[in-house]
N, C-alpha and C positions, 0 to 999 in steps of 0.2 A: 202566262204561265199558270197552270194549276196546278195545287199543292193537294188536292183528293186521295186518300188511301196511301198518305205517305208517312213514314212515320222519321223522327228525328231524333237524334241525342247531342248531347252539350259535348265540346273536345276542347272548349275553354269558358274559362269563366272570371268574372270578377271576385276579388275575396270576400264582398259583401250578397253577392248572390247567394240562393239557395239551391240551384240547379248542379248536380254534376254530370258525372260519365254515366250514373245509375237511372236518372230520370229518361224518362220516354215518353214522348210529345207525337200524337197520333193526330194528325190534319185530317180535318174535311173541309171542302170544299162545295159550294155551288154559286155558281154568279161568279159576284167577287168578292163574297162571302165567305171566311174563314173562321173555323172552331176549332177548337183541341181539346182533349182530355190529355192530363200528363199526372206522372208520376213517381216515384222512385228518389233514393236518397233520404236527404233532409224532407221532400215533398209528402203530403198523406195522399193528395188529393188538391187537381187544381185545374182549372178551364181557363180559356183565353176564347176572345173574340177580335174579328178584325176585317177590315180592308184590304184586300190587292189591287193594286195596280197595273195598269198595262204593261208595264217592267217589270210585274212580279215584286215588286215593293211592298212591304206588309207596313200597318197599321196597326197597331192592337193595341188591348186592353185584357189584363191579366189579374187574377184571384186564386187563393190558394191557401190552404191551409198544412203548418208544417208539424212538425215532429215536439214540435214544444206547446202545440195544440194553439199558437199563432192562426189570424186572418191578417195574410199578408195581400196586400195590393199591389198595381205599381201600371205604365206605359211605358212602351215599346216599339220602336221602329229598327226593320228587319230588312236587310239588303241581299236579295240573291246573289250567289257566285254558281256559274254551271262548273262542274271539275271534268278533267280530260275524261275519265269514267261515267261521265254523264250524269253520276249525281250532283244534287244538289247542295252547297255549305251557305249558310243564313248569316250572317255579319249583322248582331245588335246593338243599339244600343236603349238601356231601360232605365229610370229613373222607379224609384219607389214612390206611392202615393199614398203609402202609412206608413210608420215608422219614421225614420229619420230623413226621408225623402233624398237616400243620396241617389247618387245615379252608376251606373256601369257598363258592362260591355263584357256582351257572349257571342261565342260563334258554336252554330249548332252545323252538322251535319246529315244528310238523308243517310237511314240505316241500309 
């Protein structure tokens, strides 16, 4: 699977996340090599890195700074769904790696 020139939004989220309907998460792709710039909401400003897998399984590692002028951290693993429209819905789940280290669970969608 390659996630290249796709761009994503949140359609759920945990109440301790920071992502909503507003943020927008722009994937590149090469290898199995994943970046994003994201933004929107609560978000100023926030990049992620990461692994795919031959299933389209993501790995990352996410940074970002919020609206309360926060550097938030945190890990993430991300499960493809294809939907009958052939887009893509991302099933997470992320633990925080500053702050209170809780953890949660988003599902993003291809816009």
């Amino acid at each position: 699977m390659n996630y290249n020139n796709k761009t994503f939004r949140p359609i759920e989220q945990s109440p301790n996340g920071e992502t909503s309907s507003d943020t927008i998460f722009t994937y590149r792709q090469k290898g199995n090599i994943l970046t994003s710039e994201y933004h929107g909401g609560q978000i100023v400003r926030g990049h992620l890195i990461g692994l795919v897998d031959k299933a389209g399984n993501i790995e990352m590692r996410y940074h970002q700074v919020n609206t309360k002028g926060e550097l938030m951290t945190g890990k993430c693993k991300s499960h493809p769904e294809i939907l009958a429209n052939g887009k893509i819905r991302l099933h997470e789940e992320w633990q925080w790696t500053s702050g209170d280290a809780s953890t949660g669970k988003s599902i993003l969608e291809e816009v």
